[in-house]
C-alpha positions in Angstrom: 97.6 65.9 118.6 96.1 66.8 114.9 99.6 65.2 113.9 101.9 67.3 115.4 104.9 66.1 116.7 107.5 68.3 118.6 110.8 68.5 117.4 112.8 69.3 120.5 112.2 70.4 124.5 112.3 73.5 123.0 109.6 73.4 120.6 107.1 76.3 121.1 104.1 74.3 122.0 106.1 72.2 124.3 107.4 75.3 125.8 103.8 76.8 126.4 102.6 73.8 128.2 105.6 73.8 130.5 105.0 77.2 131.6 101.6 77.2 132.1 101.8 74.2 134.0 104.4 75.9 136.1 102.6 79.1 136.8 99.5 77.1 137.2 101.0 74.9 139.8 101.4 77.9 142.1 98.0 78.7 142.1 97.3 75.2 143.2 99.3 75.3 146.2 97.3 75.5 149.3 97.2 79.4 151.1 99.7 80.7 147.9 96.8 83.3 147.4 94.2 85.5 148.6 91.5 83.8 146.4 91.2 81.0 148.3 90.2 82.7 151.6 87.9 85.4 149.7 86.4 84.2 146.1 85.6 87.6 145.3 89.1 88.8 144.4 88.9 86.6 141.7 87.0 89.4 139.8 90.0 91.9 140.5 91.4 93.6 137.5 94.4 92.4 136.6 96.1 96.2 137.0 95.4 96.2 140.5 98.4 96.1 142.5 98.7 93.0 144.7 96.4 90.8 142.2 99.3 88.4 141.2 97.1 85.7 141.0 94.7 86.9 138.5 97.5 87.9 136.7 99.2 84.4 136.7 95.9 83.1 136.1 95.5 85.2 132.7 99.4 84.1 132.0 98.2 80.4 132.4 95.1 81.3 129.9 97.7 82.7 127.5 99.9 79.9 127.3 96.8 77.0 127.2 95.2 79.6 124.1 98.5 79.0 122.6 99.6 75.4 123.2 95.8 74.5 122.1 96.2 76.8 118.8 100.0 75.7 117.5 99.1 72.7 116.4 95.8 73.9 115.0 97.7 76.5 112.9 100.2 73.3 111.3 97.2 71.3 110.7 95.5 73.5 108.3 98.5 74.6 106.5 99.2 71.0 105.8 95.9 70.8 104.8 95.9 73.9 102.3 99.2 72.5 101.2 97.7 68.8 100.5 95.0 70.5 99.0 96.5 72.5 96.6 98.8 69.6 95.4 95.6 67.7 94.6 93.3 70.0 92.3 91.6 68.8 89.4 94.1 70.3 86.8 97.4 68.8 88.3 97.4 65.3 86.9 96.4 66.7 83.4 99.3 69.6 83.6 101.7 67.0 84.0 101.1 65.3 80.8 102.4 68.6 78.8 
């Protein structure tokens, strides 16, 4: 995506996705939390004790924010790099 290309497993954006599918996954399962039986606790602040599942779901938010934004962030400084290789001045500068 926007010409990234993981290194590694361990890559950072790699690493993001993993997790967040993983935490996400639990949230998926079927009876794993009180959500499903009452919508409402959805709305729960995260501080509250026993709200696991809004916190796993602001975990899961987390990691997407950053696995969407990694690749973002090398895209532009490939960009600013490309750009500043290709002002008007260089081809002149390196006839002197």
């Amino acid at each position: 995506m926007y010409g990234y290309e993981a290194k590694d497993l361990n890559d950072p954006c790699v690493k993001a996705a993993d997790d967040s599918n993983l935490i996400g996954a639990t949230l998926l399962l079927p009876g794993n939390n009180f959500i499903d039986v009452m919508p409402i606790l959805a709305k729960v602040p995260a501080w509250v004790p026993g709200a696991k599942s809004v916190r796993a779901a602001a975990e899961v938010k987390k990691l997407t924010e950053k696995m969407k934004t990694i690749p973002m962030q090398q895209l532009e400084k490939k960009m600013v790099s490309k750009f500043r290789d290709r002002h008007l001045i260089s081809p002149m500068t390196s006839l002197y």
